[in-house]
Structure formats: structure tokens, C-alpha cells
Residue frames as a rotation matrix with the C-alpha (Angstrom) as fourth column:
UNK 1
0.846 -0.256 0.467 14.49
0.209 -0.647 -0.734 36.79
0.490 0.718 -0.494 -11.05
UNK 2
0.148 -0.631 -0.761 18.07
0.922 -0.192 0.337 37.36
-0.359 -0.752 0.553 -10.09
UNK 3
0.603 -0.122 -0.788 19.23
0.185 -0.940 0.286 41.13
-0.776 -0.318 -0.544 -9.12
UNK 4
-0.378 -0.922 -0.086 21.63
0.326 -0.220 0.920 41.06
-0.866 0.320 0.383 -12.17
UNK 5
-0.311 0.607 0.731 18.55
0.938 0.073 0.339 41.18
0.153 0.791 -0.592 -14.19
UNK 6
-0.860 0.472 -0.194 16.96
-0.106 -0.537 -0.837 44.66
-0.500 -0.699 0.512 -14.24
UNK 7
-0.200 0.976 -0.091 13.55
-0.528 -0.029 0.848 43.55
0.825 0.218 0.521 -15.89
UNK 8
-0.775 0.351 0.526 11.46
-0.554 0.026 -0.832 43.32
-0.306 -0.936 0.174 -13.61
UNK 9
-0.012 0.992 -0.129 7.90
-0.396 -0.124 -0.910 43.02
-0.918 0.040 0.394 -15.80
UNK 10
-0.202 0.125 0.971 7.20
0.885 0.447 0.127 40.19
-0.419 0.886 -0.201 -18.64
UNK 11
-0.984 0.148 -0.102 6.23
-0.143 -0.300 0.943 41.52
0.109 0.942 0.317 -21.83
UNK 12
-0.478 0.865 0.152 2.86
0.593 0.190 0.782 42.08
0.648 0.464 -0.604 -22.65
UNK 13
0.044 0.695 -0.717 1.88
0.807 -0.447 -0.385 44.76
-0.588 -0.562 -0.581 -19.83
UNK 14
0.448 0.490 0.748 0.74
0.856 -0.478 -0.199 47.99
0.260 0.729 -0.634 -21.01
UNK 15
-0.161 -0.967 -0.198 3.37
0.862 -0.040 -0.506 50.27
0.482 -0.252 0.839 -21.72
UNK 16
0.540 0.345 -0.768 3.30
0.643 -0.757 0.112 53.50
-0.543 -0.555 -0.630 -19.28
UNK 17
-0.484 -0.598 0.639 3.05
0.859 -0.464 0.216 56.82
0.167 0.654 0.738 -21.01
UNK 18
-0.857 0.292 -0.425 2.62
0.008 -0.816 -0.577 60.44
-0.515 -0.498 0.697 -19.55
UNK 19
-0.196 0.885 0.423 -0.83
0.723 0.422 -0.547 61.40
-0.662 0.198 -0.722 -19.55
UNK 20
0.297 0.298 0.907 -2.85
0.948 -0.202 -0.244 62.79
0.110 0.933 -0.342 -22.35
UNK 21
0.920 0.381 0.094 -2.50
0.335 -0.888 0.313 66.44
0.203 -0.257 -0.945 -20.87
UNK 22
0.386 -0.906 0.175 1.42
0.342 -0.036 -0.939 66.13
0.857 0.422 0.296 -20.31
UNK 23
0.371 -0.424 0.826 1.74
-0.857 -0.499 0.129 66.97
0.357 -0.756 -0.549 -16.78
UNK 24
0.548 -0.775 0.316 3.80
-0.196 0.248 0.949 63.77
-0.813 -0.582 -0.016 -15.91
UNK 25
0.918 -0.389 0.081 6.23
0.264 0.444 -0.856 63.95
0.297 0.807 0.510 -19.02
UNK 26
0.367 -0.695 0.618 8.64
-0.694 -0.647 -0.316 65.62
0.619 -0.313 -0.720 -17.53
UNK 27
0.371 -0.147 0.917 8.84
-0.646 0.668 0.369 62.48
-0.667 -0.729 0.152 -15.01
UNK 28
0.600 -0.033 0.799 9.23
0.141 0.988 -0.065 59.89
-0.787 0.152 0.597 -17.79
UNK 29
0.761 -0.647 0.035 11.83
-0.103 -0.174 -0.979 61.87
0.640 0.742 -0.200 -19.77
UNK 30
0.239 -0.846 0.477 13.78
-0.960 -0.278 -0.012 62.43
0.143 -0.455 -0.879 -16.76
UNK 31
0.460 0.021 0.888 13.38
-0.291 0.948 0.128 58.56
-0.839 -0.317 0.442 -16.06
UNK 32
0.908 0.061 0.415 14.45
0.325 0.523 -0.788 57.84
-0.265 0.850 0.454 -19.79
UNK 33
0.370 -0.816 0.443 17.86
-0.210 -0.538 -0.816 59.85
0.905 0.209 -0.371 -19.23
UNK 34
-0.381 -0.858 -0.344 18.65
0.367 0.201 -0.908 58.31
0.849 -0.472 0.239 -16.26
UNK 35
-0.916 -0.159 0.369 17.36
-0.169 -0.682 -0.712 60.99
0.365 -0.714 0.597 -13.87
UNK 36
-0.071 0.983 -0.169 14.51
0.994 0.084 0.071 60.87
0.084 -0.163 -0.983 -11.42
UNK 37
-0.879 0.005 0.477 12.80
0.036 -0.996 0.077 64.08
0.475 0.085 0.876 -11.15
UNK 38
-0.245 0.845 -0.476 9.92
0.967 0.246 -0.061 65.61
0.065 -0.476 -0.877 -8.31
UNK 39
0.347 0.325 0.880 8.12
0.248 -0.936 0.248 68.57
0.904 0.132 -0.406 -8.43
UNK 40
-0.297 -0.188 -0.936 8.68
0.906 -0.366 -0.214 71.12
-0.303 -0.911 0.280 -5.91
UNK 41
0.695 0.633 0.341 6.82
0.710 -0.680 -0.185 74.50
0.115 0.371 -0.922 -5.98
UNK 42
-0.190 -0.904 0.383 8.81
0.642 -0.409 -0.648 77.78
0.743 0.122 0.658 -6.19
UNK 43
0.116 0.233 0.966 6.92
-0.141 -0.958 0.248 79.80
0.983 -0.165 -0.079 -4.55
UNK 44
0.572 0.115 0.812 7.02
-0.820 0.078 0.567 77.85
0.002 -0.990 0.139 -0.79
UNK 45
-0.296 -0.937 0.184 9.46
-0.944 0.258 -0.204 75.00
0.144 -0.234 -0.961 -1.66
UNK 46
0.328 0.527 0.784 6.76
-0.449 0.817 -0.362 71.87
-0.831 -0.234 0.505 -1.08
UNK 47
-0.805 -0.593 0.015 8.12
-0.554 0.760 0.340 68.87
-0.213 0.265 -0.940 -2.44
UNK 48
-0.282 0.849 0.446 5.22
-0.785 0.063 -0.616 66.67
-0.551 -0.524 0.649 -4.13
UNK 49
-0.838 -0.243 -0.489 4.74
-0.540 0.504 0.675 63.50
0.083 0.829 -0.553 -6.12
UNK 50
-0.157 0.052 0.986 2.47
0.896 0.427 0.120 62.33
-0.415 0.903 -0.114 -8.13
UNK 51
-0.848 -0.337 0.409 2.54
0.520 -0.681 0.515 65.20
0.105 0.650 0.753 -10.61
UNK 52
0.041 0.879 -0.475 -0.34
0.822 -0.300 -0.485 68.04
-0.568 -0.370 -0.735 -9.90
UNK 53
0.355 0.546 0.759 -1.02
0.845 -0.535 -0.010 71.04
0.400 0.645 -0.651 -11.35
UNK 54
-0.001 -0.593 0.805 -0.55
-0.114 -0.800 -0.589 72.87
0.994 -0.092 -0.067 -8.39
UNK 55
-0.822 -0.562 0.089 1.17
-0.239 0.200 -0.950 72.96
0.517 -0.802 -0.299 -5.21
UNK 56
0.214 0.734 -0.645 -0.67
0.777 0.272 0.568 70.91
0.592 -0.623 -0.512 -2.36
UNK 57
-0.379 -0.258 -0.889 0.68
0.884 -0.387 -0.264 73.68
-0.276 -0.885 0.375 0.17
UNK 58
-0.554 0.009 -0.832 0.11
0.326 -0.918 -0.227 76.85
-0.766 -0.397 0.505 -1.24
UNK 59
0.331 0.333 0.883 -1.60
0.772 0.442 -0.457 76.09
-0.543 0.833 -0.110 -4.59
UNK 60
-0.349 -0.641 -0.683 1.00
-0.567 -0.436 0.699 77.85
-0.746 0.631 -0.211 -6.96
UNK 61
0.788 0.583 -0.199 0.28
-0.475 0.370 -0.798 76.66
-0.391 0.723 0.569 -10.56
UNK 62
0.979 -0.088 -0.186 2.56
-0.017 0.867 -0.497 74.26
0.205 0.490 0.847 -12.00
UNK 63
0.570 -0.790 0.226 5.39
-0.377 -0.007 0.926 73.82
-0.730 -0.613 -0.301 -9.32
UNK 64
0.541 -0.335 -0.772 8.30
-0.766 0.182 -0.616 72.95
0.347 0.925 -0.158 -11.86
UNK 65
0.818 -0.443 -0.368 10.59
0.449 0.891 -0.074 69.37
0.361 -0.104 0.927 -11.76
UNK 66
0.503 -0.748 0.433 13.76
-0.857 -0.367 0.361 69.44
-0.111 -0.553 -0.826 -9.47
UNK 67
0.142 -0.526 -0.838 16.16
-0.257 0.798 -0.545 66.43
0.956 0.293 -0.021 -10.24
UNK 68
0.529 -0.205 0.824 16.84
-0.844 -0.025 0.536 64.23
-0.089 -0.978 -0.187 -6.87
UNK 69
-0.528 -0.744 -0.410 19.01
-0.756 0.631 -0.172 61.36
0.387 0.220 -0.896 -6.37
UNK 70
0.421 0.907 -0.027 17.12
-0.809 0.388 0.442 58.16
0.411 -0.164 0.897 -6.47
UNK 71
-0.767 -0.520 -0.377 17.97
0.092 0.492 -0.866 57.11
0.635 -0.699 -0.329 -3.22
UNK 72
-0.242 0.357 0.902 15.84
-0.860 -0.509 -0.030 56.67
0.448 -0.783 0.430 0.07
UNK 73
-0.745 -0.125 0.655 14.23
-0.584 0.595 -0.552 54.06
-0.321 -0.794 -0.517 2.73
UNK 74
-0.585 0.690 -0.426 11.62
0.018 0.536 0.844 51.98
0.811 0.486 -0.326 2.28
UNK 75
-0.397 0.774 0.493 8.22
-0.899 -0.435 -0.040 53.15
0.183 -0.459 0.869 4.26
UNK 76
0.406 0.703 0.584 5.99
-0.631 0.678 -0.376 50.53
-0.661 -0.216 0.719 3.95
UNK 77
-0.774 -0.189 -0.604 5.90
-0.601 0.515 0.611 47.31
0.196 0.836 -0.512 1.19
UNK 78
0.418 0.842 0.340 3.90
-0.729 0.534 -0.427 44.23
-0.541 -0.069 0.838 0.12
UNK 79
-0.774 -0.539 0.332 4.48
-0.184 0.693 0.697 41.02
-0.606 0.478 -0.636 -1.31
UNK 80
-0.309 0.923 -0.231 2.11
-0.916 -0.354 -0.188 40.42
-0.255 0.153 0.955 -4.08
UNK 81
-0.666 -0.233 0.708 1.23
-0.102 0.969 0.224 37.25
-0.739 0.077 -0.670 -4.27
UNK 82
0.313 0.874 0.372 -2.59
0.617 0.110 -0.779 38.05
-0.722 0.474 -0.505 -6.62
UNK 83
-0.540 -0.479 0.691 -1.90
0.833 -0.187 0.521 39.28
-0.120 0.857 0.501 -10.20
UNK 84
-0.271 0.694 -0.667 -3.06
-0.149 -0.715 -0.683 42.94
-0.951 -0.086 0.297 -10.80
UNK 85
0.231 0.416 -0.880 -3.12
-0.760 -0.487 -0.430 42.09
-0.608 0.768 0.204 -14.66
UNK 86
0.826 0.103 0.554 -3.56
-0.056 0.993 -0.101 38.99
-0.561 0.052 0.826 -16.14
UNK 87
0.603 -0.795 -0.071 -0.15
-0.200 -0.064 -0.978 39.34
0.772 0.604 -0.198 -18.03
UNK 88
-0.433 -0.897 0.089 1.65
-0.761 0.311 -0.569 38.66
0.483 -0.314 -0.818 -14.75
UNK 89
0.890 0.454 0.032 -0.27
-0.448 0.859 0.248 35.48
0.085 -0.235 0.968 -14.26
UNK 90
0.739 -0.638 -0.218 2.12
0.565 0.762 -0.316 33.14
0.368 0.110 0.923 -13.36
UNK 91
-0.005 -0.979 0.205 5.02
0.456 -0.185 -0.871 35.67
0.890 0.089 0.447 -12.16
UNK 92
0.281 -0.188 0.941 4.48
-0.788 -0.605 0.114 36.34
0.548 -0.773 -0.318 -8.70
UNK 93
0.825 0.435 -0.361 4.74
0.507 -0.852 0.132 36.79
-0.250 -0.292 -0.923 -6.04
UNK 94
-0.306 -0.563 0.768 7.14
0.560 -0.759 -0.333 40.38
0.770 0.328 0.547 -6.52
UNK 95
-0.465 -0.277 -0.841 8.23
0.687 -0.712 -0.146 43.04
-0.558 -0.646 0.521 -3.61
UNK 96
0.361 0.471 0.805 5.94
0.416 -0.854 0.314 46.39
0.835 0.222 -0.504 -4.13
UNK 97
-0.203 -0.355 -0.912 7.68
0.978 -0.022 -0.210 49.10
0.055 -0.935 0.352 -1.91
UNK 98
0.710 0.688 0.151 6.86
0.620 -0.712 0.328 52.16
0.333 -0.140 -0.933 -0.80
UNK 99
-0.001 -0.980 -0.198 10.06
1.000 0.002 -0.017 54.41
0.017 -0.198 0.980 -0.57
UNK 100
0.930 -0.286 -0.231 10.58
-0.194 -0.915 0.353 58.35
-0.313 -0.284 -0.907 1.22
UNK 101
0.026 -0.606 0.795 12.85
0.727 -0.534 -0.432 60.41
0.686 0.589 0.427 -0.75
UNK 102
0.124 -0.489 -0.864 14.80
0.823 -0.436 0.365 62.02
-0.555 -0.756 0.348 2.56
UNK 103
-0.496 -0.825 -0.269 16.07
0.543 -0.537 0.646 64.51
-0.678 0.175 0.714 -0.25
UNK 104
-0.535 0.788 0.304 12.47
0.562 0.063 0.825 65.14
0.631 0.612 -0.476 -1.62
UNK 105
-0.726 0.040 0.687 11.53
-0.573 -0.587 -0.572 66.13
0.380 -0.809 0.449 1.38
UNK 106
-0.719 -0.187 0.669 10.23
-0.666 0.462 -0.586 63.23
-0.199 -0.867 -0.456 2.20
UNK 107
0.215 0.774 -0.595 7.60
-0.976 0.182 -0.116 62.65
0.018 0.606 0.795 -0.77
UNK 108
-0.377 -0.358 0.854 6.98
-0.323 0.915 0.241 58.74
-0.868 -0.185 -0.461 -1.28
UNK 109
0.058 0.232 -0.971 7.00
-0.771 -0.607 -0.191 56.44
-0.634 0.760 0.144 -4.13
UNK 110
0.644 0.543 0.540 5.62
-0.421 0.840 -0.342 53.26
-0.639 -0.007 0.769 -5.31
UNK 111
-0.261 -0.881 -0.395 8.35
-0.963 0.211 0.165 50.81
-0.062 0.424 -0.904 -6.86
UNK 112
0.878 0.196 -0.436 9.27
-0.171 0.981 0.096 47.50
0.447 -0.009 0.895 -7.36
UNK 113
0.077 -0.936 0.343 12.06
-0.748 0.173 0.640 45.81
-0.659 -0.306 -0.687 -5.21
UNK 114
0.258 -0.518 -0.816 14.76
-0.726 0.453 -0.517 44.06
0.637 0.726 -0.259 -7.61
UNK 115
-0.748 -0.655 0.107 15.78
-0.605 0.607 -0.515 40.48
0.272 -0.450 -0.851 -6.34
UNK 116
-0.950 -0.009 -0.312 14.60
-0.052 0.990 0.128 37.69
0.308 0.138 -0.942 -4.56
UNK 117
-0.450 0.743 0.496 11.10
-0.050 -0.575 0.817 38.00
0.892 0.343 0.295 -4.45
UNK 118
0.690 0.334 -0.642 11.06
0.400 0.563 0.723 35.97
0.603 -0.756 0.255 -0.99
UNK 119
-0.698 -0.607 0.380 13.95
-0.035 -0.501 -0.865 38.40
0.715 -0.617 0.328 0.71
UNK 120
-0.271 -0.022 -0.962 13.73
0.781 -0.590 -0.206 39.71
-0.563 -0.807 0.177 4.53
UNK 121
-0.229 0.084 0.970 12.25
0.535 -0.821 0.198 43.09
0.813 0.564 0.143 3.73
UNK 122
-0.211 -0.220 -0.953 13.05
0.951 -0.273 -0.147 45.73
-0.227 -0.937 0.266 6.54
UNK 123
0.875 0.472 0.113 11.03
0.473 -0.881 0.017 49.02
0.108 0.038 -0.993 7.34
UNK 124
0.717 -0.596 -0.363 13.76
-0.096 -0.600 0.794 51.69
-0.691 -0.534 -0.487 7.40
UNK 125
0.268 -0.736 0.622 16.16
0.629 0.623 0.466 49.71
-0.730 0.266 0.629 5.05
UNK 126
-0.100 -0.091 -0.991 18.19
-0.582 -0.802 0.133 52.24
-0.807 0.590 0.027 2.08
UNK 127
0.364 0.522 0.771 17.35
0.683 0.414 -0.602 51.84
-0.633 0.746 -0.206 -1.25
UNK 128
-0.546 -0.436 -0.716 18.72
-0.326 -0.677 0.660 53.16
-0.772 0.594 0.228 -4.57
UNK 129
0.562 0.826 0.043 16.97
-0.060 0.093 -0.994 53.52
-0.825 0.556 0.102 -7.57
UNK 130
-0.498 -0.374 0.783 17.65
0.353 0.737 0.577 51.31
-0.792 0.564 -0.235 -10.72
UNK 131
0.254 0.695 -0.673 16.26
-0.746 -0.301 -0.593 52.87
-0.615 0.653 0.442 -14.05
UNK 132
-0.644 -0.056 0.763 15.29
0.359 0.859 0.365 49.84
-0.676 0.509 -0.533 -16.59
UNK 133
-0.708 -0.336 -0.621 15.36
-0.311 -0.641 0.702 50.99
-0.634 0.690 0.349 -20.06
UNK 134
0.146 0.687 0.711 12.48
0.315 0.649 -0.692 49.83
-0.938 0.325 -0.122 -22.62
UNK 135
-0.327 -0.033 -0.944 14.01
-0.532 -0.819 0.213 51.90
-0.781 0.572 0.250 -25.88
UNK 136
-0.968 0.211 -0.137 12.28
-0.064 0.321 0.945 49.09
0.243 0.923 -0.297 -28.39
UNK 137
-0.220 0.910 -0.351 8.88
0.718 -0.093 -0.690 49.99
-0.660 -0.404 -0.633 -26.90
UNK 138
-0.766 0.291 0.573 6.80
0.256 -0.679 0.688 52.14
0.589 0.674 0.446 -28.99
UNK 139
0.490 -0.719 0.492 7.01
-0.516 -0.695 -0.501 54.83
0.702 -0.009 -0.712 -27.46
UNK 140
0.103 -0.908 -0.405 10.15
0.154 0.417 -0.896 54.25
0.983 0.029 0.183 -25.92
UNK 141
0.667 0.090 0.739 10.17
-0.585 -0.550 0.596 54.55
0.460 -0.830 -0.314 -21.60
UNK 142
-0.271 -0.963 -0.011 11.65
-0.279 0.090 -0.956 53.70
0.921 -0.256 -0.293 -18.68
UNK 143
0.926 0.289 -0.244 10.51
0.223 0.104 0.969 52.03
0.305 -0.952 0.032 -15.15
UNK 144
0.107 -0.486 0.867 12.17
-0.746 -0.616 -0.253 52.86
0.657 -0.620 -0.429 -11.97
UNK 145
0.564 0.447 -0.694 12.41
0.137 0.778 0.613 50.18
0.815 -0.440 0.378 -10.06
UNK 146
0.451 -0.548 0.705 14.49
-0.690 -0.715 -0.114 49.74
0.566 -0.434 -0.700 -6.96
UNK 147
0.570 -0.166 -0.805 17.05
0.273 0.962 -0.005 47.79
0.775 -0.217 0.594 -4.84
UNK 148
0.980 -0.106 -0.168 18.30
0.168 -0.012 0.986 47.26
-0.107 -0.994 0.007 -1.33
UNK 149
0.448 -0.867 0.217 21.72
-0.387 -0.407 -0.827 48.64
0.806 0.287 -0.518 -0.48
UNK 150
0.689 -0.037 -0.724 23.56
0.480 0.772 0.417 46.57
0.544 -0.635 0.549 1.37
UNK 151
0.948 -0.300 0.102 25.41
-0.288 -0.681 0.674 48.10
-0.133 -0.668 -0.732 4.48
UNK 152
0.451 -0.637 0.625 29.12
-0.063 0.676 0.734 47.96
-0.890 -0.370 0.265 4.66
């Protein structure tokens, strides 16, 4: 796949859609406008992601969405080389990264890395976040994915 592309994911996986109860919609509208968005609690300020109910620090009830800039480092990663779903038979392997949101306080968040799937892939390295539209999906969403900023 080259980086000019931003699908990442054939056709045929199952499309992702907030759950039944609606506590991540707020994530996948902001993702469908462009914007990433992480909770943070009012009452003590804790930054948390995936989407809860209430605050892991002080358990406040439904800490409300704060817009950040999807930007940050990459923590950890994986190459995958074993399909999780038989739709991406045949399309690995693909970069799975793990990426701290400095401006999140530091919350992390599972991605894909855009490009060559066989890059150099460096703990520490920045990263900006790519939103890839899906608006002829029923219902209509958005993936996040990410790529490597290149110094310089």
C-alpha cells in the first residue's frame, strides 16, 4: 500500500459503530469531522481512553470529550503478519502501533501505521493522525489511522 493511499482496510471487514449504549459516539463523530476527541474528567482532570462511564481516578460519572490534536509517539507496535479476520487474508503483514497522546496526558491508542508495511519502525518516533473517511458505508464512519512524521 503506498502512503498516498489512506485506506488502509479491504472491504468486507465489519464496519465499526459506537456501542449499543452510546458511550463511544462522541469518539466516532468527532473522528467523522475530522477531530479526534478523549475523555477527560472535570472534576480531577484525568485524561482516559477507551471511553468509560466514569473517571478511572476519581470515579466522576461521565467525564465529558476534550478535542486533542492527533499527534504523538509511538509506544510500542507489531507487525502482523496472522490475519485477525479472515477478510484480511491475503493482506498482511500491516504496522499495528501503539501511540501516547503527550497532549492527552499521555493516554494511548491502538492504530494502524500508513505506508510500507516492511518500514524501520522506531520506539519514540512522532506520529500524526490521518482520518480515512468511509461516507458510503452504511452507517457512514471514519478510522484513524496513523503516519510517521518525518524529521526536518
Amino acid at each position: 500500500m503506498s502512503e498516498s493511499s489512506l485506506t488502509c482496510l479491504p472491504p468486507g471487514l465489519p464496519a465499526p459503530v459506537p456501542e449499543p449504549d452510546g458511550l463511544s459516539a462522541p469518539y466516532w463523530q468527532g473522528l467523522r469531522e475530522g477531530r479526534l476527541l478523549v475523555q477527560r474528567c472535570a472534576q480531577c482532570g484525568t485524561w482516559q481512553f477507551g471511553p468509560e462511564w466514569i473517571c478511572h481516578h476519581c470515579h466522576a460519572f461521565d467525564p465529558p470529550w476534550q478535542p486533542v490534536a492527533p499527534r504523538g509517539r509511538i509506544y510500542s507496535w507489531e507487525r502482523v503478519w496472522h490475519p485477525s479476520h479472515r477478510t484480511l487474508q491475503g493482506h498482511g503483514p500491516y504496522l499495528v502501533v501503539l501511540v501516547e497522546l503527550p497532549e492527552a496526558g499521555g493516554v494511548r491508542m491502538l492504530g494502524n501505521l500508513l505506508g510500507d508495511p516492511m518500514q524501520g519502525v522506531a520506539i519514540g518516533a512522532e506520529v500524526e493522525g490521518v482520518f480515512e473517511p468511509h461516507e458510503d458505508a452504511a452507517p457512514p464512519y471514519a478510522l484513524l489511522q496513523w503516519r510517521c512524521i518525518q524529521p526536518g
